[in-house]
ZAMARKOL-769943 format. One line per field, with one value per atom (N, C-alpha, C, O): residue in three letters; atom name; x, y, z. Coordinates in steps of 0.02 Angstrom, whole numbers, always signed. Each point is the difference from the previous one (the first is absolute). Layout:
code <- ala	...
site <- CA	...
xx <- X	...
yy <- Y	...
zz <- Z	...
//
This chain:
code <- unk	unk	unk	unk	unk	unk	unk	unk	unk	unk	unk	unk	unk	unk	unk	unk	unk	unk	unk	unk	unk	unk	unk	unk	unk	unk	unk	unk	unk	unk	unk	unk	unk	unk	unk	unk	unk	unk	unk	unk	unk	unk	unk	unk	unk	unk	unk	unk	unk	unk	unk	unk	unk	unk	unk	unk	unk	unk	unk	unk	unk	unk	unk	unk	unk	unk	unk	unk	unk	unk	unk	unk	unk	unk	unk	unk	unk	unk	unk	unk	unk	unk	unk	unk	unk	unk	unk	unk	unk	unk	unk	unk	unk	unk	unk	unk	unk	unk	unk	unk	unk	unk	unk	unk	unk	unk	unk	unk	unk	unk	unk	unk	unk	unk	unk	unk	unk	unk	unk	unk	unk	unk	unk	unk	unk	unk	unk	unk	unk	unk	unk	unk	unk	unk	unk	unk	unk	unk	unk	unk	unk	unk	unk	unk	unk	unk	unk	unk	unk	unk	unk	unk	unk	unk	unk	unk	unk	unk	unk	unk	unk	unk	unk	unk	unk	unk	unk	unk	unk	unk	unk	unk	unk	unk	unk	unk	unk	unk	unk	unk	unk	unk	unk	unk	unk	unk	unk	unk	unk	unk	unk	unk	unk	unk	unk	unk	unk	unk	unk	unk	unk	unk	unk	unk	unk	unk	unk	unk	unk	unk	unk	unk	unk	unk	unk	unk	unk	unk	unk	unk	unk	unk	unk	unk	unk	unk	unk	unk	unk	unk	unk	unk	unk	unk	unk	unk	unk	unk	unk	unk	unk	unk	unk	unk	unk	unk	unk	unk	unk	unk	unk	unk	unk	unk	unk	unk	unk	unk	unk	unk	unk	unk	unk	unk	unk	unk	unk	unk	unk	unk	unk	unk	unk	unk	unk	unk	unk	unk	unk	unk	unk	unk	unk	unk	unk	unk	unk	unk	unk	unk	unk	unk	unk	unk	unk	unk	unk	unk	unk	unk	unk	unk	unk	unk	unk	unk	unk	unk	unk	unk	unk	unk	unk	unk	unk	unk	unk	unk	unk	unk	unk	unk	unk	unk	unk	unk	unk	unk	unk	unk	unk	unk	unk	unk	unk	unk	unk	unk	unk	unk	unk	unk	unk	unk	unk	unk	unk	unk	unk	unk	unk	unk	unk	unk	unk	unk	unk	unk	unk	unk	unk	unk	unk	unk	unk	unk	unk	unk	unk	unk	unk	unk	unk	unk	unk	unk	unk	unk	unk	unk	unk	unk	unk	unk	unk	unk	unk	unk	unk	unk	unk	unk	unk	unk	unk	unk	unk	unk	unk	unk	unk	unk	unk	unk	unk	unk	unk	unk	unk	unk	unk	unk	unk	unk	unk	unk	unk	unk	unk	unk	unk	unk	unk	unk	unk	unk	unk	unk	unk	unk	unk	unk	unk	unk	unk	unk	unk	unk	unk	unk	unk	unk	unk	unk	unk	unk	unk	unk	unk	unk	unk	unk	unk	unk	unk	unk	unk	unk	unk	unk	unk	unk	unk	unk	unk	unk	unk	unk	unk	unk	unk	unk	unk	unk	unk	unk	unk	unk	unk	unk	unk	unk	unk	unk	unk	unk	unk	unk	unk	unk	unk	unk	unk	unk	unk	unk	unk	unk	unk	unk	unk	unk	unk	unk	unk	unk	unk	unk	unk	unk	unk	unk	unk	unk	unk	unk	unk	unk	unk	unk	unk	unk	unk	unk	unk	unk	unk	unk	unk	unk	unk	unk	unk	unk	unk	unk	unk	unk	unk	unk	unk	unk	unk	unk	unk	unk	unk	unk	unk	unk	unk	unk	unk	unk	unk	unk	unk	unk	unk	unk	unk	unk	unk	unk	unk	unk	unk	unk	unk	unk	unk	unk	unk	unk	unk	unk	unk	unk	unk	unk	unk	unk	unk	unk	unk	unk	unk	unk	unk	unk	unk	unk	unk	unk	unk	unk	unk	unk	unk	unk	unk	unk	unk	unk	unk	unk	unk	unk	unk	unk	unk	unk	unk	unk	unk	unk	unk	unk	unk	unk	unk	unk	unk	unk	unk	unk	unk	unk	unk	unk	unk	unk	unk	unk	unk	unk	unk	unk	unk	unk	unk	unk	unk	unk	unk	unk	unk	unk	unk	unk	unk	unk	unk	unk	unk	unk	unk	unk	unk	unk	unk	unk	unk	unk	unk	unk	unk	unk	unk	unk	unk	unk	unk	unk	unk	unk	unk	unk	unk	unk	unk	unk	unk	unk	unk	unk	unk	unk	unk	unk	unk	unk	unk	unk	unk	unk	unk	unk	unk	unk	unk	unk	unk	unk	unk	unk	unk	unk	unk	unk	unk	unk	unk	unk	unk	unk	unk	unk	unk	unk	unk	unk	unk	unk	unk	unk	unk	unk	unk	unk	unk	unk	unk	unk	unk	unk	unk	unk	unk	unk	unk	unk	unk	unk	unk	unk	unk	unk	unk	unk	unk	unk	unk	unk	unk	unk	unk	unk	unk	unk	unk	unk	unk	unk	unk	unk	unk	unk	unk	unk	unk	unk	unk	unk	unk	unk	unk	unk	unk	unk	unk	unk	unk	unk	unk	unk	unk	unk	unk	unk	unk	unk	unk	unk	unk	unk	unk	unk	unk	unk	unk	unk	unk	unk	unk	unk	unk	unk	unk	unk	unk	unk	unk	unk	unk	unk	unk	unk	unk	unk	unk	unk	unk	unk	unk	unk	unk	unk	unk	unk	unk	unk	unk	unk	unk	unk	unk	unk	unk	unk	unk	unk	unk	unk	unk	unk	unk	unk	unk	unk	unk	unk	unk	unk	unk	unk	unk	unk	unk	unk	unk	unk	unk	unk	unk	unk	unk	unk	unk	unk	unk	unk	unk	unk	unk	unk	unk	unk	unk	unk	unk	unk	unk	unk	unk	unk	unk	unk	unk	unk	unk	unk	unk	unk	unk	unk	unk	unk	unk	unk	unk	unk	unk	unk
site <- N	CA	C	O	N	CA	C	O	N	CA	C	O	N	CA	C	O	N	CA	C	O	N	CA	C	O	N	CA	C	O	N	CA	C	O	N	CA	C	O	N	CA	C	O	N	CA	C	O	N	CA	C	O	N	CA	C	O	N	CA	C	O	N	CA	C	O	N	CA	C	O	N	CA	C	O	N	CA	C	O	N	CA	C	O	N	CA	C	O	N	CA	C	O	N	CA	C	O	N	CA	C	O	N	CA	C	O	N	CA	C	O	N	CA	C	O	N	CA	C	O	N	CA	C	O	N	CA	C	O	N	CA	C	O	N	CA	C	O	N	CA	C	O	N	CA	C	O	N	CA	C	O	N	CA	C	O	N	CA	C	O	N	CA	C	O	N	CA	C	O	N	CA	C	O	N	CA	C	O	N	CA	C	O	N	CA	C	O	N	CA	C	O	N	CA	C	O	N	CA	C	O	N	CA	C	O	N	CA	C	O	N	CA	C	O	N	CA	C	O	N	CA	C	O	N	CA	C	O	N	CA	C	O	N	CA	C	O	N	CA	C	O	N	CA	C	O	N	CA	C	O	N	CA	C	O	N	CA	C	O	N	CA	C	O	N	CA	C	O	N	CA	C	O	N	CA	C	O	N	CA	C	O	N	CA	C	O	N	CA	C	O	N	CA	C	O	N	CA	C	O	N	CA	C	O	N	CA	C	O	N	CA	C	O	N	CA	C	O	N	CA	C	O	N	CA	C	O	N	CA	C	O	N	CA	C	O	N	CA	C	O	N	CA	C	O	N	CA	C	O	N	CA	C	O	N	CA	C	O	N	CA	C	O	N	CA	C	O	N	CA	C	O	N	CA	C	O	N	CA	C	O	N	CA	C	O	N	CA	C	O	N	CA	C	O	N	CA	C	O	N	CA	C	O	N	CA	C	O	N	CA	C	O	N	CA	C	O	N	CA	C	O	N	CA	C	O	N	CA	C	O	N	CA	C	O	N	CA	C	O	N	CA	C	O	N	CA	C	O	N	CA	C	O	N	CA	C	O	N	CA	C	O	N	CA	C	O	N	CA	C	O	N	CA	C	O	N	CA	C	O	N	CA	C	O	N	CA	C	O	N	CA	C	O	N	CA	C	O	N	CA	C	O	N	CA	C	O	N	CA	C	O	N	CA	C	O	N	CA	C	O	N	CA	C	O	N	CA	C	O	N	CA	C	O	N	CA	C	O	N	CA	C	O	N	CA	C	O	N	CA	C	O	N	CA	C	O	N	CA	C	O	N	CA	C	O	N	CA	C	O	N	CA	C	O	N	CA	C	O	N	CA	C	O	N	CA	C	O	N	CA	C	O	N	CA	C	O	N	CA	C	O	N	CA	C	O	N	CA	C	O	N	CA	C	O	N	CA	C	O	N	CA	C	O	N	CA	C	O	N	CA	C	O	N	CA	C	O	N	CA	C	O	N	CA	C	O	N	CA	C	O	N	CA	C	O	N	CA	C	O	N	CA	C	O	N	CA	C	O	N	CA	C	O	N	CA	C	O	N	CA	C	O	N	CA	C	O	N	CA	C	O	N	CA	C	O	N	CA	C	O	N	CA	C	O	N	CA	C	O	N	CA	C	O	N	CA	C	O	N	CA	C	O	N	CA	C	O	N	CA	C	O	N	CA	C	O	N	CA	C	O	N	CA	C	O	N	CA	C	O	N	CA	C	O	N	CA	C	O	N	CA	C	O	N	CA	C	O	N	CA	C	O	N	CA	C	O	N	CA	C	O	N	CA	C	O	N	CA	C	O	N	CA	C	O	N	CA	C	O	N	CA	C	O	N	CA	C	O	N	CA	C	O	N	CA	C	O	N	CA	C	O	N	CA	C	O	N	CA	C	O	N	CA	C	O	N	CA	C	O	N	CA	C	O	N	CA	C	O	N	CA	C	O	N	CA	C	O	N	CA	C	O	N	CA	C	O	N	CA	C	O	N	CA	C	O	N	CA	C	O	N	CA	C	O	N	CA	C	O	N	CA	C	O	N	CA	C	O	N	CA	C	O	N	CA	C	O	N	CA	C	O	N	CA	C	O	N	CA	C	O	N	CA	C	O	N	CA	C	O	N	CA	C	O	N	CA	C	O	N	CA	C	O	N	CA	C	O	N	CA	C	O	N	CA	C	O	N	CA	C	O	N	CA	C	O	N	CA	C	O	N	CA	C	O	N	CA	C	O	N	CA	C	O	N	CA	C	O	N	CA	C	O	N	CA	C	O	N	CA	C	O	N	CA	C	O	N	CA	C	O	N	CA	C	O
xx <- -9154	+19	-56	-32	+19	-48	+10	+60	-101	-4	+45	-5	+57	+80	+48	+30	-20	+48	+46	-22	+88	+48	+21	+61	-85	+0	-44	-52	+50	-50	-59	-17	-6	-49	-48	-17	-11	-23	-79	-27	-7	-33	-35	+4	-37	-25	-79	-45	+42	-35	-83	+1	-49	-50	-26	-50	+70	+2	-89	-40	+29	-62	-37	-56	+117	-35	-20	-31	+52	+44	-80	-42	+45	-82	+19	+55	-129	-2	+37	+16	+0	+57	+68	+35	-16	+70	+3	+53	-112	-27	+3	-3	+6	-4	+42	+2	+59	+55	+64	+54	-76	+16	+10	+50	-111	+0	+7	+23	-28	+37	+63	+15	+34	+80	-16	+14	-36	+23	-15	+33	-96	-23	+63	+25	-6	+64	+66	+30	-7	+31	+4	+39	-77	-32	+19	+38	-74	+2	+82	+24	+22	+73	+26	+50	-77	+53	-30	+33	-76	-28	+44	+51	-61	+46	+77	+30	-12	+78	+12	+52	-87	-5	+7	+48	-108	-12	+72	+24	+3	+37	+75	+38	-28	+47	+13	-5	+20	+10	+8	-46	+107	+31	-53	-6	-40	-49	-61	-42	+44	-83	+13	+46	-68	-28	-57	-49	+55	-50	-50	-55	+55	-75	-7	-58	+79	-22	-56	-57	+93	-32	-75	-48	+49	-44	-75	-61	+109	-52	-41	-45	+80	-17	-27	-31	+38	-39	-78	-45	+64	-62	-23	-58	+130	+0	+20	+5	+10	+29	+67	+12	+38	+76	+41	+61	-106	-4	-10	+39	-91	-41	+76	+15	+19	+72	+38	+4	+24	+36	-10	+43	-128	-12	+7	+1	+7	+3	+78	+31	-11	+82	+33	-1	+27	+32	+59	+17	+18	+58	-28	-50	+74	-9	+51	-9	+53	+27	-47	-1	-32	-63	-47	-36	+44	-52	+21	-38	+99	+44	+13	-1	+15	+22	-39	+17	-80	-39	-26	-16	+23	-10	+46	-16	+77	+44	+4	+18	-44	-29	-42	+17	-63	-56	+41	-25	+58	+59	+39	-4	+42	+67	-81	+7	-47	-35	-17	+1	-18	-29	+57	-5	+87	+49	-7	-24	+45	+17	-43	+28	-76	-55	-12	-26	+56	+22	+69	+5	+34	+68	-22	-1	-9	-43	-18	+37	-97	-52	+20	-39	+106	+12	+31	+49	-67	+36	+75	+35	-20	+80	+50	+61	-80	+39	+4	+23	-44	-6	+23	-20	+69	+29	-35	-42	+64	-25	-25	-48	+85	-22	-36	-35	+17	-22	-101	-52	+62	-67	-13	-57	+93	-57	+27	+11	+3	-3	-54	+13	-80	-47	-42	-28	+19	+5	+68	-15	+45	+48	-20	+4	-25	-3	-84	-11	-21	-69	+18	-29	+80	+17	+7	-26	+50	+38	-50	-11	-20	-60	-69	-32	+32	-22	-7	-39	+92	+30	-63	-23	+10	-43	-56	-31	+0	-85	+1	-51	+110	+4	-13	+38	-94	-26	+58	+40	-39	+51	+14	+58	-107	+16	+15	+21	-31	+39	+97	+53	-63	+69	+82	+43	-54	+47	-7	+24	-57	-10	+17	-14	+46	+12	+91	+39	-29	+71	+50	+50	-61	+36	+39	+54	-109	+27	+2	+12	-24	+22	+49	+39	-24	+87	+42	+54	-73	+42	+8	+45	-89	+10	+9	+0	+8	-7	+64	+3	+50	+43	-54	+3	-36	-38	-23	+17	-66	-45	+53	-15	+98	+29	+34	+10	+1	+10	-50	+15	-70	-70	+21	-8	+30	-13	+67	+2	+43	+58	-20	+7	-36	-24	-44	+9	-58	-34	+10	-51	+106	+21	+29	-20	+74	+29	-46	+22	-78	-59	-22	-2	-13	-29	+66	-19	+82	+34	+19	+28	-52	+16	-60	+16	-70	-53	-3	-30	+59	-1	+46	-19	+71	+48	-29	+3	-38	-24	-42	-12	-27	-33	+36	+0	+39	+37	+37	+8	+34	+20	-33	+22	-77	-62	-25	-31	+49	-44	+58	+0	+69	+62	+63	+27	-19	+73	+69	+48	-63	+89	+18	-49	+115	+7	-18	+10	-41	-30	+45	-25	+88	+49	-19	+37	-76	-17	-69	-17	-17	-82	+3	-42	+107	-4	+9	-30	+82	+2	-42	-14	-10	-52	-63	-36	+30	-74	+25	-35	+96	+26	+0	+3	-7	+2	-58	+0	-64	-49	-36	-30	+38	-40	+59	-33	+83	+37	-54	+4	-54	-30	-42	-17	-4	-51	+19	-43	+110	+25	+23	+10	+2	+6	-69	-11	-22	-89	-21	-35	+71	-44	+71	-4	+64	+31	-10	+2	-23	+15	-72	+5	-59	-67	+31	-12	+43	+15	+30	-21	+75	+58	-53	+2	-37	-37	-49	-11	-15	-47	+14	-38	+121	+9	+27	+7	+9	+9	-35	+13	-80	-69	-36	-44	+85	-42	-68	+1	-60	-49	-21	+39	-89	-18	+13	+30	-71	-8	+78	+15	+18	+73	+70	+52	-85	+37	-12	+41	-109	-26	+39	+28	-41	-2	+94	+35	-10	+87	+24	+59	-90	+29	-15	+32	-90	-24	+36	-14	+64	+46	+49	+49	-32	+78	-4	+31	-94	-4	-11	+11	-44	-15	+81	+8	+44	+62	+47	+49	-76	+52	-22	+40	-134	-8	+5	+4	-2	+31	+57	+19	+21	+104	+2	+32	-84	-5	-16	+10	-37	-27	+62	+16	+15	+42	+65	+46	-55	+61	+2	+48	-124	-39	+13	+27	-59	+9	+95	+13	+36	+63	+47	+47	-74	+43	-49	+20	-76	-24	-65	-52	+60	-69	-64	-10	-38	-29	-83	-58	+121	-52	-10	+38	-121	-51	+19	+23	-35	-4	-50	+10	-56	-108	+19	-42
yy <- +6279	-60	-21	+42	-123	-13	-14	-12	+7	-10	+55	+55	-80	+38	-30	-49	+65	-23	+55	+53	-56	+69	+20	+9	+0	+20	+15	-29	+71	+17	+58	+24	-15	+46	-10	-56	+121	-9	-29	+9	-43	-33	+23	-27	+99	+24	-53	-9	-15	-16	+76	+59	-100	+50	+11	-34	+79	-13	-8	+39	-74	-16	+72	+19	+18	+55	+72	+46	-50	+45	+17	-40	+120	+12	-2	-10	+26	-6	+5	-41	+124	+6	-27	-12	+1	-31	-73	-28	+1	-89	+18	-52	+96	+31	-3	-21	+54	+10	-51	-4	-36	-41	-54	-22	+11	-55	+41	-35	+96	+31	-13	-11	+22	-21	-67	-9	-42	-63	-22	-41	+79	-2	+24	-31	+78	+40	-56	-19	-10	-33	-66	-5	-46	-40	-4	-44	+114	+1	+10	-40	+68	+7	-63	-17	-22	-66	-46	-37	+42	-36	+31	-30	+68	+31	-22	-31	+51	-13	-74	-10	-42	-82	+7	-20	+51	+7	+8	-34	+109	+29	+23	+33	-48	+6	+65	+38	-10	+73	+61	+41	-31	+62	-18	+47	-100	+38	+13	+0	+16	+6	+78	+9	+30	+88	+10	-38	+96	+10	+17	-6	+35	-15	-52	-7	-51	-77	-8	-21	+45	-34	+33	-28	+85	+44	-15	+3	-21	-23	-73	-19	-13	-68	-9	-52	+94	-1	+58	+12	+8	+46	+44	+11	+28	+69	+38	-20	+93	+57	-9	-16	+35	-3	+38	-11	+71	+26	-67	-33	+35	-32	-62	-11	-19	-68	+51	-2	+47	+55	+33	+14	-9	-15	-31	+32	-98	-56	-22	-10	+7	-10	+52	+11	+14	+69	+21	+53	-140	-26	-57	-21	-16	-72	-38	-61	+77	-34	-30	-59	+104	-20	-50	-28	+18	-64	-48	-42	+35	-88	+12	-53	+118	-7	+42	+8	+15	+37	-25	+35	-112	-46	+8	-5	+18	+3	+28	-33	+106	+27	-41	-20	+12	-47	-72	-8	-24	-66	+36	-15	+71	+13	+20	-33	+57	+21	-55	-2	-49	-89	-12	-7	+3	-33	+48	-21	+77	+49	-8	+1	-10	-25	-41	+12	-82	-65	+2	-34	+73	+10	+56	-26	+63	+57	-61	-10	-27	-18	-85	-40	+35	-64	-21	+34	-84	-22	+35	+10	+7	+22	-69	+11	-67	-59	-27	-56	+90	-1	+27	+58	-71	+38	+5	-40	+112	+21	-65	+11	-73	-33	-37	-27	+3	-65	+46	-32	+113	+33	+16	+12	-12	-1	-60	+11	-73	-74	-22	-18	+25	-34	+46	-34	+119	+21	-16	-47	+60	-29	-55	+8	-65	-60	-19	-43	+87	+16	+31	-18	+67	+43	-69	-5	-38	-38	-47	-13	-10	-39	+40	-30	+97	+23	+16	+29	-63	+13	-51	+13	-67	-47	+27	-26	+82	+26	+62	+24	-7	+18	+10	-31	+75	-56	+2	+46	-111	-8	+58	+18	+5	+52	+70	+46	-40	+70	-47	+27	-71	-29	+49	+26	-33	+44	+61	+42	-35	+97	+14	+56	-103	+16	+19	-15	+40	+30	-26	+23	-103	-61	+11	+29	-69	-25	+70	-13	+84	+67	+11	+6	+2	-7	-26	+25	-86	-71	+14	-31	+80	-2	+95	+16	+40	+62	+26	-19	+62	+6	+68	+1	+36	+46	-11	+28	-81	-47	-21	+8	-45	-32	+72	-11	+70	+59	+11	-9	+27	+9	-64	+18	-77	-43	+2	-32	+83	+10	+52	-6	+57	+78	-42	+7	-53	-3	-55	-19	-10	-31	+37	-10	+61	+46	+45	+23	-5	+36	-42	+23	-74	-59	-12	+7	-20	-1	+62	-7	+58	+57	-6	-9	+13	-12	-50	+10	-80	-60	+39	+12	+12	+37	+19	-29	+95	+25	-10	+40	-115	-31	-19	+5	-38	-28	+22	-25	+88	+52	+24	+2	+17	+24	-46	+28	-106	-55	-9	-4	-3	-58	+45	+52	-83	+28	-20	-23	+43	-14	+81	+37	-8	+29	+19	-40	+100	+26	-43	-16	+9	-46	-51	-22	-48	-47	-15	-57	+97	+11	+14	-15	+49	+26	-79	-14	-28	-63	-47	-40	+39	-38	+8	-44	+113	+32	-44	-42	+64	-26	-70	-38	+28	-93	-32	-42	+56	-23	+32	-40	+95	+29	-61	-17	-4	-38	-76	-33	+26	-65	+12	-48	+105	+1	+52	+38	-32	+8	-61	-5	-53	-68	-43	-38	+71	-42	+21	-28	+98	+39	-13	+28	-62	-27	-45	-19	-27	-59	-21	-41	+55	+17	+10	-35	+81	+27	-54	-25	+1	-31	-78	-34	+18	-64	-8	-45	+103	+11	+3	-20	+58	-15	-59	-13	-26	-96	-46	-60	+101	-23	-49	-43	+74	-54	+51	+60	-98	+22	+30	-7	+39	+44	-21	+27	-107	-55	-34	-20	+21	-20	+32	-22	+87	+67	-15	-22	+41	+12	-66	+8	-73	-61	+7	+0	+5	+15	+55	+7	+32	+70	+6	+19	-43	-7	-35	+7	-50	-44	+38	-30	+61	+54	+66	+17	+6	+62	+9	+53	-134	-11	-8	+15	-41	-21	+73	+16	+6	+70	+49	+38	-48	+72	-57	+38	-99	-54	+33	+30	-33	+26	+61	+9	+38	+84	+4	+47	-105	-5	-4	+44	-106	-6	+48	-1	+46	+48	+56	+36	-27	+78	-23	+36	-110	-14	+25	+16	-22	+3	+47	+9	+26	+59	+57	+56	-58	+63	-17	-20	+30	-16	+19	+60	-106	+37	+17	-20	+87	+32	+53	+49	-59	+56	+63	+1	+61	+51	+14	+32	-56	+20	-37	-9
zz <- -6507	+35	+47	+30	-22	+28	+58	+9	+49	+84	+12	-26	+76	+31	-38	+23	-65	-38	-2	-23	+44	+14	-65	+1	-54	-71	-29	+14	-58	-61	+22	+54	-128	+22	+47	+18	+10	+61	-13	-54	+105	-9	+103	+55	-88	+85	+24	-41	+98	+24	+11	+17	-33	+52	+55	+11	+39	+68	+10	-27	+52	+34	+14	-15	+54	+31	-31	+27	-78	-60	-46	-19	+12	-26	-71	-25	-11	-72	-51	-43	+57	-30	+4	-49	+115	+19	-39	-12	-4	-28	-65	-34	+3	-80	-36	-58	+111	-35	+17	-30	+89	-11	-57	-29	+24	-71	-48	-45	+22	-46	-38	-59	+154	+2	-17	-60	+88	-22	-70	-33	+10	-89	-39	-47	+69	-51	+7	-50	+137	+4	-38	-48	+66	-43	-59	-20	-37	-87	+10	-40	+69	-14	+11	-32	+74	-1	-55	-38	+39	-80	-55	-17	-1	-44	+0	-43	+88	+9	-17	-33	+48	+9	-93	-33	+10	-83	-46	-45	+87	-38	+26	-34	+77	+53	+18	-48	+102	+25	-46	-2	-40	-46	-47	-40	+25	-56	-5	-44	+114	+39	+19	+40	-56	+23	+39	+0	+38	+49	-37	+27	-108	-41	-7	+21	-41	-6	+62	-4	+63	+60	+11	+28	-54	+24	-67	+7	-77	-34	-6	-38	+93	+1	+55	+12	+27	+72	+6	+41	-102	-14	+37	+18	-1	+55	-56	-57	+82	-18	+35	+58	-125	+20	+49	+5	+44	+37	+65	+34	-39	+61	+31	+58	-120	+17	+32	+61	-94	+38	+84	+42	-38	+67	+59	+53	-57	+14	+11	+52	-118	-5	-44	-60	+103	-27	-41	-26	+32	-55	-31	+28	-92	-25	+53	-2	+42	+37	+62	+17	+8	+61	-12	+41	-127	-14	+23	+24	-26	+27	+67	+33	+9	+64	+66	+58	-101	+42	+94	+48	-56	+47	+68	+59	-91	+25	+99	+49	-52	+55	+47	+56	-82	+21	+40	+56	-66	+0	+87	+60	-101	+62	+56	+52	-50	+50	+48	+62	-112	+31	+49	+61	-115	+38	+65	+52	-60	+66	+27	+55	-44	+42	+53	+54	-87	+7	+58	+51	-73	+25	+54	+56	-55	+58	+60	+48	-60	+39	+39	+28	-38	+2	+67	+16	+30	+69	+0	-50	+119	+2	-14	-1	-7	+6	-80	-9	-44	-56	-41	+1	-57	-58	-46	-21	-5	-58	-59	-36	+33	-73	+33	-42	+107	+33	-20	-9	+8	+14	-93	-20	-12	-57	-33	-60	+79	-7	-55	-57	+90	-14	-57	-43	+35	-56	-62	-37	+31	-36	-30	-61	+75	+6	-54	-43	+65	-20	-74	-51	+50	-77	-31	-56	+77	-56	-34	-59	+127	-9	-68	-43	+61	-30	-93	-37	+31	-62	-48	-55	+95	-46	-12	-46	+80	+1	-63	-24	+7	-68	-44	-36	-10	-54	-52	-5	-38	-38	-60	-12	-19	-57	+29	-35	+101	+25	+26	+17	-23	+52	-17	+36	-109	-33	-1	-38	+77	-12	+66	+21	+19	+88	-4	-45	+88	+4	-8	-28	+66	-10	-62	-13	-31	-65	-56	-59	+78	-20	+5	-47	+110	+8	-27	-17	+9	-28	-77	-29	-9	-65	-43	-60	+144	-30	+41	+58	-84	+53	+40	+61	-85	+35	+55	+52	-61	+63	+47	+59	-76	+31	+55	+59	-84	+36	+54	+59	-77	+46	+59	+58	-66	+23	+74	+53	-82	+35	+68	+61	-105	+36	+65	+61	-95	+41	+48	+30	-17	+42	+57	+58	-75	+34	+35	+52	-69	+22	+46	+57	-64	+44	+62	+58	-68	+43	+62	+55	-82	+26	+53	+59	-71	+43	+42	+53	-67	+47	+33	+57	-70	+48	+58	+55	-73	+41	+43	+45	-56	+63	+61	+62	-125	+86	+31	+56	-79	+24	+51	+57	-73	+36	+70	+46	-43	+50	+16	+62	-88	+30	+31	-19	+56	+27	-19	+31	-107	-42	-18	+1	-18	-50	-51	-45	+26	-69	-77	-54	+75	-66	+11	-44	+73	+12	-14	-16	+20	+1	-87	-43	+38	-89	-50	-52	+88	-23	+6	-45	+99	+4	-46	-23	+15	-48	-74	-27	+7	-81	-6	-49	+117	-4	-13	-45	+86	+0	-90	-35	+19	-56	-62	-49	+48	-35	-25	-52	+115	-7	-52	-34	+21	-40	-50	-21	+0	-72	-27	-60	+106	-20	-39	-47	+97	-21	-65	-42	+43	-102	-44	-55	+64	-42	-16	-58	+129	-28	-28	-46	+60	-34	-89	-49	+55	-98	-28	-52	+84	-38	-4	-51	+100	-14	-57	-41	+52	-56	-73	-44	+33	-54	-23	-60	+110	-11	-17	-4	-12	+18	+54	-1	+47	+70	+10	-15	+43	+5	+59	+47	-36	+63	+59	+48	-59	+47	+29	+56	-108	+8	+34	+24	-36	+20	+80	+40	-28	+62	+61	+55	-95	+54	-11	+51	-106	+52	-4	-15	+26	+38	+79	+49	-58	+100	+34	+59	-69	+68	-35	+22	-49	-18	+61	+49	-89	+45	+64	+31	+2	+57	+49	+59	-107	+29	+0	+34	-69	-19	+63	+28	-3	+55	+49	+49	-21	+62	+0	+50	-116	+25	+44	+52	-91	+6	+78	+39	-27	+64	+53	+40	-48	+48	+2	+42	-100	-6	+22	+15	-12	+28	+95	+42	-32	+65	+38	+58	-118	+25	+4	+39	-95	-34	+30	-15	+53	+42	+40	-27	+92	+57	-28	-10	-5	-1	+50	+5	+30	+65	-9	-7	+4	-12	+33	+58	-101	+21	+56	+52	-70	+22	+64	+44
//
C-alpha cells in the first residue's frame, strides 16, 4: 500500500538516519512487498503462493519468509506501523482534544491517498481483496480488532474515562477505517475509479470522524493524563 494508507502490504519508508544495511533491507521488504501486490492485482490472493512471490521477486523462498513470516503479513504487515502513527497522534495530543479530532487529518490523507496508487497494483490492495476473498475479508476483521485494542489503550493511557469506555471508543475510531477498505472494495468492484473512490469517500469519512468527534467530546472528557 502506497503513502499511509491504513491497508495493505507494507510499504516501509527509509529512515534518513538508518545505515546501509538497515537501507537494504528495507527495499528488499518493499521489493518482495511490491511483487505480492502485483501478483495478487494479477491473480487474486488464494492463487498467489509464497513461491510465486519469491520467484517473481527474484529472492530465495526463504529470504519472503524472513520478511513475512505468514502469506497473511503480505496484506497486513503495515498494520503495526499504522496503530503506532495513530497512538502516537492520540498520546501527543492537547488535553482539550479527542481522540478522532487528533488523527483527523491522517485519516483524511489515507483516503486522499488512495489516488497515488498505481493502477495495476490497485487490485492487489486489501480493499478490493477483501471485497472478493472471504480470507482477506477475515484478515480484514482480525485486524481491525488488533487496531482497536491498541487505540484503546492510548487513550486509556492520556484520558480520564473508564477502561470499558476507552475500549469503545478504540472499536469506534478503528471502525472508520474498516469502512475506508470496504468501501474502497465494494466501489471498486462497481467499477468506480481510484480518482472517484478517493473524491467521495473524503467528505464521508471526514463527517463520520466530525460525529466521532462530538461523541468522544460527550460520552468521555477528554483530560489528559500527562
Amino acid at each position: 500500500m502506497q503513502s499511509i494508507l491504513p491497508f495493505g502490504a507494507a510499504r516501509l519508508a527509509e529512515m534518513p538516519g538508518s545505515g546501509l544495511r538497515e537501507r537494504k533491507k528495507a527495499r528488499t521488504r518493499r521489493h518482495i512487498a511490491d511483487t505480492a501486490t502485483r501478483l495478487f492485482a494479477e491473480r487474486g490472493y488464494e492463487h498467489v503462493a509464497i513461491s510465486d512471490v519469491a520467484r517473481a521477486a527474484e529472492v530465495a523462498e526463504q529470504t519472503v519468509y524472513n520478511y513475512f513470516p505468514t502469506k497473511e503479513q503480505l496484506v497486513t504487515d503495515q498494520d503495526e506501523e499504522i496503530q503506532d502513527r495513530l497512538c502516537d497522534l492520540i498520546r501527543s495530543r492537547p488535553p482539550a482534544i479527542t481522540p478522532a479530532a487528533a488523527i483527523r487529518d491522517s485519516v483524511l490523507e489515507s483516503v486522499a491517498g488512495i489516488r497515488s496508487i498505481p493502477a495495476d497494483t490497485w487490485r492487489g490492495e486489501i480493499g478490493y481483496l477483501a471485497a472478493i476473498s472471504p480470507t482477506v475479508h477475515r484478515l480484514v476483521l482480525e485486524l481491525t480488532d488488533r487496531q482497536a485494542a491498541a487505540l484503546a489503550g492510548a487513550i486509556s493511557d492520556t484520558t480520564a474515562i473508564p477502561p470499558e469506555l476507552a475500549k469503545l471508543h478504540g472499536i469506534a475510531l478503528a471502525a472508520v477505517f474498516q469502512i475506508i477498505i470496504t468501501e474502497a472494495g465494494r466501489r471498486t468492484l462497481e467499477g468506480q475509479s481510484q480518482a472517484e473512490i478517493a473524491d467521495e469517500l473524503y467528505p464521508i469519512v471526514g463527517n463520520i470522524v466530525d460525529e466521532l468527534d462530538r461523541w468522544l467530546s460527550v460520552s468521555g472528557a477528554p483530560t489528559s493524563r500527562m
